[in-house]
C-alpha positions, 0 to 999 in steps of 0.5 A, spaced: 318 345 534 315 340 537 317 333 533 312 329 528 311 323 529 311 319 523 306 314 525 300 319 526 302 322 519 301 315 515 294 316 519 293 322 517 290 325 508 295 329 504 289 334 506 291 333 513 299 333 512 299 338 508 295 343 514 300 341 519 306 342 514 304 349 512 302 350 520 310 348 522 311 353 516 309 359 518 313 358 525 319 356 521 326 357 526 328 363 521 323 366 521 321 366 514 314 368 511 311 361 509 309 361 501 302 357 501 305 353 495 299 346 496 292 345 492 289 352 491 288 359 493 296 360 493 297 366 497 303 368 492 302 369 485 307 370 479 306 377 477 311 376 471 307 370 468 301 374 469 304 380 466 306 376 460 300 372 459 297 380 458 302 382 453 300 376 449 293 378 450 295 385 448 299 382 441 293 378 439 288 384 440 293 388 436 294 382 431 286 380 430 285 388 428 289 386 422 285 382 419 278 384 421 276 390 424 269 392 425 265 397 431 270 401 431 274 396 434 270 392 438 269 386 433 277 383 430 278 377 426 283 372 427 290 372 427 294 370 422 300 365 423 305 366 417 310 371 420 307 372 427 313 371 431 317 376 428 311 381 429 311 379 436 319 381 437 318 387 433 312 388 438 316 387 445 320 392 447 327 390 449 328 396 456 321 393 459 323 386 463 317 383 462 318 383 454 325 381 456 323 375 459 318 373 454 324 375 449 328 370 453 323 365 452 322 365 445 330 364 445 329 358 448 324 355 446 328 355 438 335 355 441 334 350 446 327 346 444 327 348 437 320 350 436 318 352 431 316 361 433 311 362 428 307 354 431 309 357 438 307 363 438 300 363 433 299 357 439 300 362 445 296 368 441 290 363 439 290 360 445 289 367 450 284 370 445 280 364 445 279 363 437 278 357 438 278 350 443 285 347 444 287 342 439 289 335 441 283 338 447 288 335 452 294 340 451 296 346 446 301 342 441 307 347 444 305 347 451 305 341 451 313 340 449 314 346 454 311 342 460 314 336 458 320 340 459 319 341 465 317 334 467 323 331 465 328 336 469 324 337 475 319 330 476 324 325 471 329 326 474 332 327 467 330 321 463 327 323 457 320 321 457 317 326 453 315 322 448 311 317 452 307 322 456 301 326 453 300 332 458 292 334 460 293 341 464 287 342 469 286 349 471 290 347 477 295 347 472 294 355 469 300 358 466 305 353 468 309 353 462 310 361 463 312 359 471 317 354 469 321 358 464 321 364 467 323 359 474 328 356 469 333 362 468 339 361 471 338 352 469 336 354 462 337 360 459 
């Protein structure tokens, strides 16, 4: 690899650095494959997030059937808060590793942080349905003590700071609470 000069990177955009970096990446002395993790358009994705996120969206279409349950099913109400949580646990099946994982979570979301399951999970339901607009509008209440979280481990450097900093997630910022506790299992769970 030919070597950086320093001075021409402090010419260069992040846009520009970050080319470079990845273009080294990808002829890397190990030889192995180069993960795109810069501003958009990854050319990975986290496919337990994902499925996760569908389980959620899976529960809540189960849960707001519940409650109204019009046009053979096509119009449902809104999901109710009071014991949400352990129907959710009753709902995952404990063999299947992504319910495993949302199991996990949930663990550590009471244990851990002390969350309160039914805030929680009521938060995680409404918001992937999308009954109504995130209130406080610039995070989901729960959210934003999980990604608090992960600020304090991984960018605070340990200072506990949660307290002093209010969370706006942009769409560069989809799943990140999902990412960080399914990354976090050998440090957290």
């Amino acid at each position: 690899m030919d070597k950086i000069d320093v001075t021409k990177l402090t010419q260069m955009s992040n846009f520009e650095i970050a080319a470079l970096f990845y273009k080294y990446a990808l002829t890397n002395s190990r030889g192995l494959r180069a993960i795109n993790v810069g501003r958009g358009n990854p050319n990975w994705i986290n496919t337990q997030a994902r499925l996760a996120l569908n389980r959620i969206v899976e529960f809540g279409m189960q849960e707001s059937l519940q409650t109204i349950s019009l046009d053979d099913g096509n119009l449902a109400g809104y999901t109710e808060k009071t014991g949400i949580a352990e129907r959710f646990e009753q709902f995952l099946d404990a063999g299947d590793s992504v319910d495993g994982f949302l199991k996990q979570a949930l663990r550590y979301t009471q244990d851990t942080m002390q969350l309160n399951q039914d805030e929680l999970v009521f938060e995680w339901v409404d918001g992937v349905i999308g009954n109504h607009y995130p209130e406080p509008s610039r995070s989901l209440v729960n959210v934003e003590k999980i990604l608090n979280r992960y600020l304090e481990v991984n960018l605070y450097r340990g200072r506990h700071l949660a307290d002093q900093t209010q969370v706006f997630p942009t769409e560069g910022g989809t799943l990140p609470w999902f990412i960080y506790l399914m990354n976090s299992k050998s440090a957290i769970f």
